[in-house]
N, C-alpha and C positions, 0 to 999 in steps of 0.2 A: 369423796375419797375417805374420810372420817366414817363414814356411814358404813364403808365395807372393812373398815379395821373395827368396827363395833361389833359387826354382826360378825364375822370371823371369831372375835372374842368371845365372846357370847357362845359361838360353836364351839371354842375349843374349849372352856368352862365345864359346860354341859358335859362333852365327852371325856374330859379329867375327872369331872366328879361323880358321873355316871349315874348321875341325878334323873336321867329319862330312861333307864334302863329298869327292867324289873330285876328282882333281888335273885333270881335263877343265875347265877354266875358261871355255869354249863356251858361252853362252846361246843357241843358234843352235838348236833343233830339227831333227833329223834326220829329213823325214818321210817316207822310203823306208819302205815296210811289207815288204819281201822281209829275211830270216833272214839273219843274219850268213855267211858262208865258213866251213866248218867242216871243210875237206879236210886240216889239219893236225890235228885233235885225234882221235886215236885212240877215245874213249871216247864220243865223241857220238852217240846214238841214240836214235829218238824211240820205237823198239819194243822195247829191250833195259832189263830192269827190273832186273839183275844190282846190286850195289854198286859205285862206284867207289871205290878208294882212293888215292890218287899222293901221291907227296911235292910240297912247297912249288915247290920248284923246277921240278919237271916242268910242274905247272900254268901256274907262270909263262912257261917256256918257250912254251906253247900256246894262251894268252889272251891278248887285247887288255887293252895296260895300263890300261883303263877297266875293264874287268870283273873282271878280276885284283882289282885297289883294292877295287870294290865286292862282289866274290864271294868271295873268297879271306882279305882284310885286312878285312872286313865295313864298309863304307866306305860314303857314301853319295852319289845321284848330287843336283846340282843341284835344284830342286824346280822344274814349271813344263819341263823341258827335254827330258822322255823324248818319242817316235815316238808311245809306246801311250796316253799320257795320256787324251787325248781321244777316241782311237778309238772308231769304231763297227764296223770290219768285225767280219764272222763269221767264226771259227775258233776255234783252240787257241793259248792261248799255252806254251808249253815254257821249262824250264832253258837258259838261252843256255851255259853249261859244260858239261855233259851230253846236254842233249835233252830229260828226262824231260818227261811232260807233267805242265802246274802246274794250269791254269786254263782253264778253255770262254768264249767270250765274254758266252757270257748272262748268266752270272755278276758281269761286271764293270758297273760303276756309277763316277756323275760323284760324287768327294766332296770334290770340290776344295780337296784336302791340296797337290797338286802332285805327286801321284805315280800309276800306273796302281795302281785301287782293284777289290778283287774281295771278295763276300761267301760265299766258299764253294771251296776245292780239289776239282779233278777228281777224286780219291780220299785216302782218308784218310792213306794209305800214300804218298802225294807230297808234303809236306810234314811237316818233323818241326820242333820246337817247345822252346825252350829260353831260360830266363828270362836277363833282361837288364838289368841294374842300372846299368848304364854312364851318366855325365854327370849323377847324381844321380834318375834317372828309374828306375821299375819299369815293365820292359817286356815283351813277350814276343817273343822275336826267330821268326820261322820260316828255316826254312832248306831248301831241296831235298832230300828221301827218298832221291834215289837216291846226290846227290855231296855232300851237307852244305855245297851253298856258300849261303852268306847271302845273302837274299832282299829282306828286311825284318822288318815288324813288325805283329803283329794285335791291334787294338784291339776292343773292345765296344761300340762306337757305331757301327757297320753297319746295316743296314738288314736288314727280314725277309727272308728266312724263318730266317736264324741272328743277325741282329743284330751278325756280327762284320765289322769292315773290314780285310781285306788289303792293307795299303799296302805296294806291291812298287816297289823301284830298276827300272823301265824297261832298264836298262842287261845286266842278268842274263835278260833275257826274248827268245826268240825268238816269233814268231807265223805263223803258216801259217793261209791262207784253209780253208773248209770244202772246199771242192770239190778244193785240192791237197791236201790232208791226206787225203780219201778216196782219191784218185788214188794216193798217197805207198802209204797201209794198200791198195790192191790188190794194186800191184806187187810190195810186198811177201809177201804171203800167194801169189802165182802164184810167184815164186822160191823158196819155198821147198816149191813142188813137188814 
């Protein structure tokens, strides 16, 4: 009994101080579906699977201070505030720092935590997996394969066919419809002719 007045407190702490929230204080919804600007970051690509490594700094220089906060400082966005929440289009969501690709649409489900929810990573090797104790809670944080920026958290109360939930910050996520994303993988492949 003591245990769930801990962790209650603990919850209410966090949400009075708004200590896991990124500093974007916006309840406004962004609901442009088109991919962030990505013509400063050297490293961003949705067909290069190579590692990224950069120092703190470089990052910062080349991130939007929202993404920065929540990809970088593992920080978290508003709940209820992301673009991708509610979506239904079709495509691929990718690493908004990177590129890498994270998540297929079909994959994502309504689980209304407040955050874009998926039960299942595009590949095994795109998402890597690192426990999370922070705030009193055991958690499992995921984080981007290819850049190690932090993503969110995957839970066990997902739905079939793996029963896990991918509760991902919105904010770290780019999305590209199916028909650009094929269009994108053509051109691709014909340049490098």
């Amino acid at each position: 009994m003591k245990w769930k007045f801990f962790c209650a407190g603990v919850i209410f702490a966090i949400a009075v101080q708004g200590g896991c929230y990124s500093q974007n204080t916006s309840s406004k919804k962004n609901t442009n579906m088109d991919t962030t600007d990505n013509k400063k970051n050297p490293v961003y690509s949705n067909t290069d699977t190579s590692k990224v490594v950069m120092k703190d700094d470089e990052w910062k220089k080349i991130l939007s201070p929202e993404v920065y906060n929540v990809a970088r400082q593992k920080g978290t966005e508003r709940p209820f505030t992301s673009k991708y929440e509610t979506s239904k289009e079709i495509g691929t969501y990718y690493c908004a720092v990177c590129g890498n690709p994270l998540f297929k649409s079909d994959t994502k489900f309504e689980s209304g935590c407040g955050w874009p929810s998926f039960y299942q990573p595009i590949s095994k090797s795109s998402i890597i997996y690192a426990p999370d104790n922070s705030y009193g809670m055991q958690r499992t944080e995921v984080m981007c394969g290819r850049c190690k920026s932090h993503l969110g958290h995957v839970f066990d109360d997902g739905p079939p066919p793996t029963g896990l939930r991918y509760c991902i910050n919105g904010v770290v996520l780019d999305f590209k419809k199916a028909q650009e994303a094929e269009k994108n993988y053509n051109e691709q492949k014909k340049s490098e002719e």
